[in-house]
C-alpha positions in Angstrom: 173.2 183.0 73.3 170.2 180.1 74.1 172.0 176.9 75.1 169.9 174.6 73.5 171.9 172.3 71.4 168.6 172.9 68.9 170.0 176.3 68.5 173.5 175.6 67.9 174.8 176.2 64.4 177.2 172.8 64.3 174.1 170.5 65.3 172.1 171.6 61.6 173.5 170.0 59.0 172.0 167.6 55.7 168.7 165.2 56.2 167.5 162.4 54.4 163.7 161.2 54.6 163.4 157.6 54.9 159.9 155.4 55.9 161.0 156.1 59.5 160.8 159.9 58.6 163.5 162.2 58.4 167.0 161.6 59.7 169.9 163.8 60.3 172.6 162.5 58.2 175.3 164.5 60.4 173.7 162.6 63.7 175.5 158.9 64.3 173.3 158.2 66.7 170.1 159.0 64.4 171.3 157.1 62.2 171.8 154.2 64.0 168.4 154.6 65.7 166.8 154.9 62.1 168.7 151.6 61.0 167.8 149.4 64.1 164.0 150.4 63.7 163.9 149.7 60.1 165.6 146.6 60.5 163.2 145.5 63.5 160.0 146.5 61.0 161.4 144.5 58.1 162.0 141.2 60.8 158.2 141.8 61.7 156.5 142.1 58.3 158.2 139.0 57.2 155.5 137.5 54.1 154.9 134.3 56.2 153.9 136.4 59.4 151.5 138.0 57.4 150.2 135.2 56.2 149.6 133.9 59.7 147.9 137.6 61.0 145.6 137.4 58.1 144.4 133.5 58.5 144.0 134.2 61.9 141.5 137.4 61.4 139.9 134.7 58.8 139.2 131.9 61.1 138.0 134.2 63.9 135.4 136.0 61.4 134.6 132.3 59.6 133.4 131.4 63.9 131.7 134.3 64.2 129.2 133.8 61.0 129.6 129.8 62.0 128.2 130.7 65.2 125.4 132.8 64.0 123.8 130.5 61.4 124.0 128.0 64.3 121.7 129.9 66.6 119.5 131.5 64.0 119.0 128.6 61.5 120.0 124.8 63.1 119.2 125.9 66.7 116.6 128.8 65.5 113.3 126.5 66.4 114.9 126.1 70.1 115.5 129.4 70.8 112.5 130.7 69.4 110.7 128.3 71.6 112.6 130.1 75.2 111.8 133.3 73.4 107.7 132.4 73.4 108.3 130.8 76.9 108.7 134.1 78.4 106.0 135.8 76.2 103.6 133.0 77.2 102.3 131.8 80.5 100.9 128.7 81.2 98.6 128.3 83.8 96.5 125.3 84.9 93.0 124.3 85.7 93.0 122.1 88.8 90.1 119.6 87.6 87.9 118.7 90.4 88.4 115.3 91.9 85.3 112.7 92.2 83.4 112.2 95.2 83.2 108.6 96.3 79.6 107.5 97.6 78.4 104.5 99.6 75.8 102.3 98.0 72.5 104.3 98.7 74.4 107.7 97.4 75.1 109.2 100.1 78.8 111.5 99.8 81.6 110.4 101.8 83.7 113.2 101.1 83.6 116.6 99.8 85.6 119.4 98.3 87.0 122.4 100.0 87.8 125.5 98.1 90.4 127.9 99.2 93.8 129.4 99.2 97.2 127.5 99.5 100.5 129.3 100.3 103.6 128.4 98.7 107.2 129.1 98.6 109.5 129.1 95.5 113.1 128.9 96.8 115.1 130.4 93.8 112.8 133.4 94.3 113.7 133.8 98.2 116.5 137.0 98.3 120.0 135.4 98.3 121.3 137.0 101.1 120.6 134.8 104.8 119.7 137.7 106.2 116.9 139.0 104.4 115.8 135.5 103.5 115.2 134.7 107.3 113.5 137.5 107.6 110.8 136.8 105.1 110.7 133.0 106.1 109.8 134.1 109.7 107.4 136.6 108.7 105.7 133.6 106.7 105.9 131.3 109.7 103.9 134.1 111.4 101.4 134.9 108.8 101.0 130.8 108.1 101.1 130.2 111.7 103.7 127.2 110.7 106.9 127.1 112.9 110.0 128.5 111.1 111.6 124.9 111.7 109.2 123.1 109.9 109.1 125.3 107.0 113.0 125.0 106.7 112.7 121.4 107.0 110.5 121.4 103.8 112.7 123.5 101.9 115.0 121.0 102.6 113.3 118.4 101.6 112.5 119.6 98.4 115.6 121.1 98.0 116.0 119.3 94.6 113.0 121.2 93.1 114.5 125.0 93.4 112.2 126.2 91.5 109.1 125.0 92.2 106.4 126.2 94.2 106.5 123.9 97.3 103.4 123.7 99.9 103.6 126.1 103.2 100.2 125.5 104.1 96.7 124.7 102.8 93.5 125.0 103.8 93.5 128.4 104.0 89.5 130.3 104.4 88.9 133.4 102.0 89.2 136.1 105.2 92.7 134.5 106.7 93.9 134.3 102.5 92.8 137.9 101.9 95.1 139.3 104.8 98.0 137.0 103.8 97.8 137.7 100.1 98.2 141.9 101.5 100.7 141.1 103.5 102.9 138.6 101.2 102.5 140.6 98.6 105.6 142.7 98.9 107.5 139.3 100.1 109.8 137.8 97.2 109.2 134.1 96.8 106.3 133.8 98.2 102.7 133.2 96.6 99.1 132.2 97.3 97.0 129.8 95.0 93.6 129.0 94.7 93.8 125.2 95.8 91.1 122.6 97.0 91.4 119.9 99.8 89.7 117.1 100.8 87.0 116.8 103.4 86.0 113.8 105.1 82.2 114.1 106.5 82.8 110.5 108.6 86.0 111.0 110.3 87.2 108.1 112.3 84.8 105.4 111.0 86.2 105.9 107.6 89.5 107.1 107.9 91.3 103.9 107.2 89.1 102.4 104.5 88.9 106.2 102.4 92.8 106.8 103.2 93.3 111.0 102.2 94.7 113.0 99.7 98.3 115.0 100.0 100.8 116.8 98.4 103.3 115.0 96.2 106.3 114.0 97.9 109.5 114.5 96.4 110.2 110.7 94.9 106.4 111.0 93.8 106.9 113.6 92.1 109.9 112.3 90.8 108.2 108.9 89.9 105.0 110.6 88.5 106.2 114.5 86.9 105.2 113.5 83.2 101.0 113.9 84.9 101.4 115.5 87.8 102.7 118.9 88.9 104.4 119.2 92.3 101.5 120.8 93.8 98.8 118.5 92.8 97.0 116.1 95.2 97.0 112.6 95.2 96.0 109.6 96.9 97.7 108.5 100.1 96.0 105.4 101.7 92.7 103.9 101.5 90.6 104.0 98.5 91.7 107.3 97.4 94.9 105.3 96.6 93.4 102.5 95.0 91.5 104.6 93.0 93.4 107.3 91.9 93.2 107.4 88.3 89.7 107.5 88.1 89.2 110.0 91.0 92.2 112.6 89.8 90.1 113.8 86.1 92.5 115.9 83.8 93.9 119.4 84.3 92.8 122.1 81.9 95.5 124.2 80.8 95.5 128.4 79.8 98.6 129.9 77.8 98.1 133.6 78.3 100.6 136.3 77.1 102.0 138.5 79.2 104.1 141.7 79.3 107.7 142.3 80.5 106.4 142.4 84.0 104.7 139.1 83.8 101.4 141.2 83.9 98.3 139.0 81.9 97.7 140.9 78.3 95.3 138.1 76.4 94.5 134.7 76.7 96.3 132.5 73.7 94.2 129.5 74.0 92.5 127.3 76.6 91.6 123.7 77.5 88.9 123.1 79.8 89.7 120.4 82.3 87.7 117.0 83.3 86.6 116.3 86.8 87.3 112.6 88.2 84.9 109.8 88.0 82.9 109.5 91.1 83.4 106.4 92.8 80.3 104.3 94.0 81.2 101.6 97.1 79.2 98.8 98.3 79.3 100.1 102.1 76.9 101.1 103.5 77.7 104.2 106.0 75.1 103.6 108.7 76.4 100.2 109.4 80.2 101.2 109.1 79.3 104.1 111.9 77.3 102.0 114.0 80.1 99.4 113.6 82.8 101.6 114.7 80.4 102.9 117.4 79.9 99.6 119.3 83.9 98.7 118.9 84.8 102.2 120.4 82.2 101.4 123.4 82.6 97.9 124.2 86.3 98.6 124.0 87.1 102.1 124.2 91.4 101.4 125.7 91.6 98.2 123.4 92.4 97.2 119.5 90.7 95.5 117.0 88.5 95.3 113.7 85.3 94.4 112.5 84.4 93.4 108.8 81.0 92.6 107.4 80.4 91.5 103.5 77.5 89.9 101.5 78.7 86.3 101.2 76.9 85.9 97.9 78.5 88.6 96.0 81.7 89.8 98.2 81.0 92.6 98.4 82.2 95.1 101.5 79.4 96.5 103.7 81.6 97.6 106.7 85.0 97.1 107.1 86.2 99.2 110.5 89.2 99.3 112.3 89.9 100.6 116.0 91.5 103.3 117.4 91.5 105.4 114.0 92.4 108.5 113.2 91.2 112.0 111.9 91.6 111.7 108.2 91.1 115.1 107.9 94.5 116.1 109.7 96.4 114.7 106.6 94.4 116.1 103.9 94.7 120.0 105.4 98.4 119.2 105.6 99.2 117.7 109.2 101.8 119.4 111.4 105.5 117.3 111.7 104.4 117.0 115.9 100.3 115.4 115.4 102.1 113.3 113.1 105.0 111.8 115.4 102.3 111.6 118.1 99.9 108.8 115.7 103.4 107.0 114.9 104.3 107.0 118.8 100.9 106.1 119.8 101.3 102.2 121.6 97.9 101.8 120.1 99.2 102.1 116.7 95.9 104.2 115.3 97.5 104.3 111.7 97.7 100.9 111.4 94.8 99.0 109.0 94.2 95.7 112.0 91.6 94.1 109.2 94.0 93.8 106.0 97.8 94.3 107.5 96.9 92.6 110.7 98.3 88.9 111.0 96.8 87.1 114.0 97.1 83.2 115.0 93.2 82.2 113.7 92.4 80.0 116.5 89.2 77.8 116.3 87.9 80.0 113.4 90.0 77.9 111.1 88.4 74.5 112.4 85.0 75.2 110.0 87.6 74.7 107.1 89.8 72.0 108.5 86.2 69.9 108.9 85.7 70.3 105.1 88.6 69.2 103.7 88.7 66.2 105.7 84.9 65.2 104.7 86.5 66.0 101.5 89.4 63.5 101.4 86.6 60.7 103.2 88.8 60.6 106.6 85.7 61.5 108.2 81.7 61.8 107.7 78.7 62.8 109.6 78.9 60.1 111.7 82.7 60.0 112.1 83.2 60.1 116.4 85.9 60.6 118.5 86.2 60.4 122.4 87.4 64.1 123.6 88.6 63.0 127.2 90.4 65.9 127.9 93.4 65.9 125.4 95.8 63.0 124.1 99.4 62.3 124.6 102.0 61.5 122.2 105.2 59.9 124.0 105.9 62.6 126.9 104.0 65.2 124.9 100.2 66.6 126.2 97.7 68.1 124.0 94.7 69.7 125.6 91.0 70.7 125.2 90.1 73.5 126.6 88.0 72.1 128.5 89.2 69.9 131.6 87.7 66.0 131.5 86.9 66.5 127.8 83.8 66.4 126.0 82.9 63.1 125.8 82.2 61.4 122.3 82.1 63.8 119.6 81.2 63.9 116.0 81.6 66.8 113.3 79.0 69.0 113.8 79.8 69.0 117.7 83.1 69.3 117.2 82.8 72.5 115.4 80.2 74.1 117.9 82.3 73.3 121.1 85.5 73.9 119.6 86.7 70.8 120.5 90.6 70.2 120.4 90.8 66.4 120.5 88.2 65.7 117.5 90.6 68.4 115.6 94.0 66.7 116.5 92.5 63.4 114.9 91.7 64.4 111.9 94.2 67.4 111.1 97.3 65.3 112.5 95.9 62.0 113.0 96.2 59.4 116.2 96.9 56.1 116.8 95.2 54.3 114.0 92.9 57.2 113.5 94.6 58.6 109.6 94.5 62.2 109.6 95.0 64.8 107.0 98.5 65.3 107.7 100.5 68.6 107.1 100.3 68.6 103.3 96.4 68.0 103.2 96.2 70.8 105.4 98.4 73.0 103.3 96.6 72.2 100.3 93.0 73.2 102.2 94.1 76.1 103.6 95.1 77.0 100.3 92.0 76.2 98.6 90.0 78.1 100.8 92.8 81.5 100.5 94.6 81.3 103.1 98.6 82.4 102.6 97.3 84.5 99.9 96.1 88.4 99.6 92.6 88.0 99.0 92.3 90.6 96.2 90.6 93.4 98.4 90.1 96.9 96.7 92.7 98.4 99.2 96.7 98.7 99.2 99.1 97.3 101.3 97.2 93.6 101.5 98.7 91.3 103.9 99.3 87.7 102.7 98.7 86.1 106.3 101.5 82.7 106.2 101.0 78.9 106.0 103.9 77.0 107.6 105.2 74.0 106.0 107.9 71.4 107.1 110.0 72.7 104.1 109.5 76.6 105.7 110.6 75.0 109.0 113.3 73.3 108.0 115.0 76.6 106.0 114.3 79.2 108.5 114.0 77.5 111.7 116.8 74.9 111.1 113.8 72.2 112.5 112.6 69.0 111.6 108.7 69.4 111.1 107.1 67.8 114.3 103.6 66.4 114.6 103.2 68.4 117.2 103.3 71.1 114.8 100.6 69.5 112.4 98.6 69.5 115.7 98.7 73.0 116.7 97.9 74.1 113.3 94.9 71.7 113.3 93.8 74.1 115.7 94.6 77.5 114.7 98.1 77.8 116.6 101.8 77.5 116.0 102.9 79.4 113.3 99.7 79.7 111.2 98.9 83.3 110.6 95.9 84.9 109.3 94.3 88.8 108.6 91.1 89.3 109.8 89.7 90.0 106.2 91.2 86.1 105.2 88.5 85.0 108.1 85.8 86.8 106.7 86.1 85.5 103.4 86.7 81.8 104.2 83.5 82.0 106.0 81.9 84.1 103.6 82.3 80.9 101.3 81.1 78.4 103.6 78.4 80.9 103.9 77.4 80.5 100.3 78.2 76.7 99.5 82.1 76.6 98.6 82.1 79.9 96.4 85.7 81.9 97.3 84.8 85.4 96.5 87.2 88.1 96.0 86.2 90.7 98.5 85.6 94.3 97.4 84.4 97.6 98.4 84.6 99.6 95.0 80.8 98.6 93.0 82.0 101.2 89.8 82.1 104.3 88.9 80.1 107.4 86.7 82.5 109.7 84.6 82.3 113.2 84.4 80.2 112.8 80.9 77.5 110.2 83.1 78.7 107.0 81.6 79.0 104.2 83.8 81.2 101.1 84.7 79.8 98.7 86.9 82.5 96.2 87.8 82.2 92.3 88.1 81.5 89.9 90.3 85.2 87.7 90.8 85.2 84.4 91.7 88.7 82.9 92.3 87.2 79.1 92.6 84.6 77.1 93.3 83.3 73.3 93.6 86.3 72.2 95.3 83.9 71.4 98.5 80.7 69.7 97.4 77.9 70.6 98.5 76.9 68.0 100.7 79.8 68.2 103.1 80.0 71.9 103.0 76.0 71.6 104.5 77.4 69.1 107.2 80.0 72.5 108.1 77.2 74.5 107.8 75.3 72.7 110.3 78.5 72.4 112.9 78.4 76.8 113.0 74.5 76.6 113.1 75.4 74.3 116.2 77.5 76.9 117.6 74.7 79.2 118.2 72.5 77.2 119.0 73.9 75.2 121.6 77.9 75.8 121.5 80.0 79.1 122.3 78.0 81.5 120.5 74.6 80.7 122.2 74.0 84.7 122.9 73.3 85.4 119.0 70.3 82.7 119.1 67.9 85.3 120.8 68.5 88.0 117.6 65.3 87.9 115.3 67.4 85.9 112.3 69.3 82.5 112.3 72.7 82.8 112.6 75.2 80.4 112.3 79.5 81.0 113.4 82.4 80.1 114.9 84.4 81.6 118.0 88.2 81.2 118.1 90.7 82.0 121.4 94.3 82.5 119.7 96.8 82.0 122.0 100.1 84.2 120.7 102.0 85.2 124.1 102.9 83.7 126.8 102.3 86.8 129.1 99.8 88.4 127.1 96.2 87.7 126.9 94.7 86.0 123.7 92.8 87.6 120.6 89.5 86.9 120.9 87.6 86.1 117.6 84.0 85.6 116.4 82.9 84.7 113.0 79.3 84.5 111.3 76.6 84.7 108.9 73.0 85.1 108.6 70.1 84.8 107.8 71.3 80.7 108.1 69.5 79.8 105.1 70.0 82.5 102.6 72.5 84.3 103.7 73.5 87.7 103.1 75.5 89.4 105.7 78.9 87.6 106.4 80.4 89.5 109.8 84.3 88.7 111.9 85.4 90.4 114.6 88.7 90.3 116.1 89.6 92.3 119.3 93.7 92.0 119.9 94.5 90.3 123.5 90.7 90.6 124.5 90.7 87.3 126.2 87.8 84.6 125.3 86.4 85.0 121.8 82.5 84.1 123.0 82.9 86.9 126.3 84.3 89.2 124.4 83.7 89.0 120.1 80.5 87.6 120.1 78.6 90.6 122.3 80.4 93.1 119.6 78.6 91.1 116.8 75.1 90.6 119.1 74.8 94.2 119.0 76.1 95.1 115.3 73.4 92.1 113.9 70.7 93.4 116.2 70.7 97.1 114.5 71.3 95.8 111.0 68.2 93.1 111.4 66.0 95.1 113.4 65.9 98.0 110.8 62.4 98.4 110.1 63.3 100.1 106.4 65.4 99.4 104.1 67.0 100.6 101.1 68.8 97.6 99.1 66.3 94.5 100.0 68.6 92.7 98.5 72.1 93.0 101.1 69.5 93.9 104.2 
């Protein structure tokens, strides 16, 4: 007999179906199984919780379709819009930027075509590993150290994916073998690109400035018209100038396939090349200029400017040591660049518009005006020079030792002498002078303490100290030794080499203050022209008359004062030399400043050489041989500047 209770007679007895299925009506224990599960299903299934299961499945469904006619219909546009995005590529057309020519057209720069290589960081292979490995097989296909390729990535960390600058400048051979070798590196890309070239170098680094690649807060600044790998202006005129030499970028929307791969081009926008930029300078003189600075003083500093006096404008405008422009516009390595900052010589720096220098004597030709001006003095006005005066236990020189002996304007401007000046700039014993506010006021008049307007960034201001300024910053009661020393060029009175050339550029032409400029217009891409104007910031305030009697002091000066070298040139010339005394263990800036021809002039030149001792040793020789070319040109093509 089987033991299985299944198969015992006692265990079958009556059953019952129920909605739990059937039960054995003999079996307690099914029974009470049965009961417990129908009572647990009836607890369950309660009308309020089906309520809540079915509400539940409603609102869930009701977000779904919410959802959807978000996306397709309010949000539809949007999305459509990423969808196209990664149908369509845009691509753009660099437009060519304009060439900027001196005044008898000659090119001062050109444009390079070539290859650029870039890096997009979000496209770089996540893991460190593998992405040092491709940035050091980059360093050594871009010959560009591995540090200084991480130090960009980090500096443009904010742009992840943007392509940012490796190196450009690269020739069609060296771009060929990279583009075969990069081509299986992720991240990595090569553009057509163009670059600057500058044909003068050094003689025109610091007036044309260069080109570059945006920096990061440019391109923060500027992203609405510029893309992150687009050139712009630096320094110099290709600064200034910008918006007219950048032009406009053509654009191509192409579509492409799933693996990016060009299929048709959508449409198309040609682009517009910059305006070319015409200066008044003329690039002979400029080279010849920085020639006979780099000769005469080849281990020393300094700046020569040279303008028409009748106009302003800019023929030359030099500045020494310079630099190779061309090193920034190729991209210049982090280690050239620390070595210009570092150099003691400070090559970067523009010595004729950022350079403030004491002014000494050169400031006298203006000083002599204003007080024929105010009637303190006239022609015949005299004053004994004996050496110097003395105010209580106080001793003013002249240079020279014994004096000068009686001295009137004219004489006073073409010896330079010191005790004529202290009269009438600070006045002495009975002798009224023009005091410290006079001064101000002249000094102002003819632009001193002010940017004169030049076509070039960065302007200095020079400064003009007043007893107000004295009393503020130096906690000082204003002293009339002061007014004396500035009555001379000294103290605290600072000027910028371009400041000298235009005060004299408007003795030059009878009391005319010209604002100085280099840019004469420009011709768009289409051959339309814009010539710009003439500015004159004032005029009159010297009349004529007394401005001649100036005039006649610098004719003075070359023909019998400081400046007596320039009298053997084949053209009048009339200046001013100035000493400026600034350290007391350093040697002075020597000055010279000038025009010719003397009666009509034309050609307005100032040179300063930082701590090159006397101004007629050491100035006056640079401008000798600068006036000597420019007059002695047997040709010429602008009659009118030459």
């Amino acid at each position: 007999m089987n033991n299985d209770p299944f198969f015992k007679t006692e265990n079958i007895g009556i059953s019952r179906k129920s909605s739990l299925g059937w039960v054995e009506e003999n079996d307690p224990q099914s029974v009470r199984l049965h009961d417990a599960a129908a009572g647990f299903l009836g607890l369950s299934l309660k009308p309020n919780r089906i309520i809540i299961f079915f509400s539940l499945i409603f609102l869930g469904v009701s977000l779904l379709l919410a959802k959807s006619f978000y996306l397709q219909v309010i949000r539809g546009g949007y999305y459509y819009s990423l969808g196209e995005n990664n149908r369509i590529k845009i691509e753009y057309v660099k437009a060519h930027r304009g060439i900027i020519f001196d005044r008898a057209g000659k090119p001062l720069v050109e444009n390079v075509f070539g290859f650029s290589l870039y890096l997009i960081p979000a496209d770089l292979p996540q893991e460190a590993a593998k992405k040092e490995q491709v940035l050091e097989i980059v360093a050594q296909l871009a010959g560009v150290s591995l540090e200084d390729i991480s130090a960009k990535i980090q500096e443009y960390q904010k742009f992840y994916y943007e392509p940012i600058l490796i190196k450009t400048g690269i020739g069609y051979e060296p771009a060929l073998a990279l583009m075969i070798q990069s081509a299986d590196l992720p991240g990595v890309s090569l553009e057509e690109d163009f670059w600057r070239h500058y044909d003068y170098s050094e003689a025109l680094a610091h007036l044309l400035g260069y080109v570059g690649k945006l920096s990061p807060q440019e391109y923060d600044a500027l992203k609405d018209s510029y893309l992150l790998s687009d050139n712009i202006g630096k320094a110099g005129l290709e600064k200034q100038y910008e918006s007219s030499l950048k032009g406009i970028d053509g654009q191509k929307k192409i579509e492409v396939d799933a693996l990016g791969r060009e299929k048709k081009i959508i449409s198309q926008t040609q682009s517009v090349p910059g305006a070319s930029l015409i200066l008044s300078l003329d690039v002979g003189l400029q080279q010849k200029a920085y020639e006979v600075l780099k000769r005469q003083i080849p281990a020393g500093r300094g700046a020569v400017i040279i303008s028409n006096p009748q106009t302003g404008e800019i023929l030359a405008l030099v500045d020494y040591p310079s630099y190779d422009d061309n090193l920034f516009a190729a991209g210049i390595k982090q280690a050239d660049y620390q070595k210009l900052l570092n150099d003691p010589s400070k090559p970067l720096f523009t010595r004729s518009i950022f350079g403030e220098y004491p002014s000494g004597s050169t400031i006298k030709p203006t000083i002599a005006a204003g007080a024929l001006e105010e009637n303190i003095i006239n022609r015949n006005t005299t004053v004994n020079s004996v050496g110097g005066i003395h105010v209580n236990q106080w001793f003013f020189p002249d240079w020279k030792a014994g004096g000068h002996g009686i001295t009137n304007v004219t004489k006073a401007i073409a010896l330079s002498v010191n005790s004529f000046f202290y009269y009438i700039g600070g006045g002495y014993g009975n002798f009224k002078g023009l005091g410290i506010d006079k001064l101000d006021k002249y000094f102002r008049l003819f632009g001193l303490g002010a940017p004169t307007g030049i076509d070039l960034p960065g302007e200095r201001s020079g400064f003009v100290p007043t007893p107000q300024w004295k009393e503020e910053v130096k906690k000082e009661p204003w002293y009339i030794g002061d007014t004396y020393h500035v009555s001379i060029g000294q103290g605290d009175l600072l000027v910028t080499p371009i400041q000298v050339n235009n005060w004299t550029a408007t003795v030059a032409n009878g009391g005319k203050l010209m604002v100085p400029h280099l840019a004469l217009g420009i011709v768009r891409a289409d051959g339309s022209q814009v010539i710009f104007p003439v500015k004159i910031v004032r005029q009159g305030f010297i009349k004529p008359a007394n401005m001649k009697i100036v005039q006649e002091g610098m004719r003075e000066t070359v023909v019998s004062g400081s400046a007596r070298s320039l009298s053997i040139l084949p053209v009048a010339v009339a200046g001013k030399t100035g000493t400026a005394q600034w350290s007391s263990d350093k040697k002075n800036h020597a000055w010279f400043t000038g025009y010719a021809p003397y009666d009509n002039p034309n050609f307005c030149i100032t040179v300063l050489v930082e701590e090159g001792g006397e101004g007629s040793s050491v100035s006056v020789p640079i401008a000798k041989e600068i006036m000597d070319y420019w007059f002695s040109k047997q040709t010429s093509t602008d009659p009118k500047v030459k």
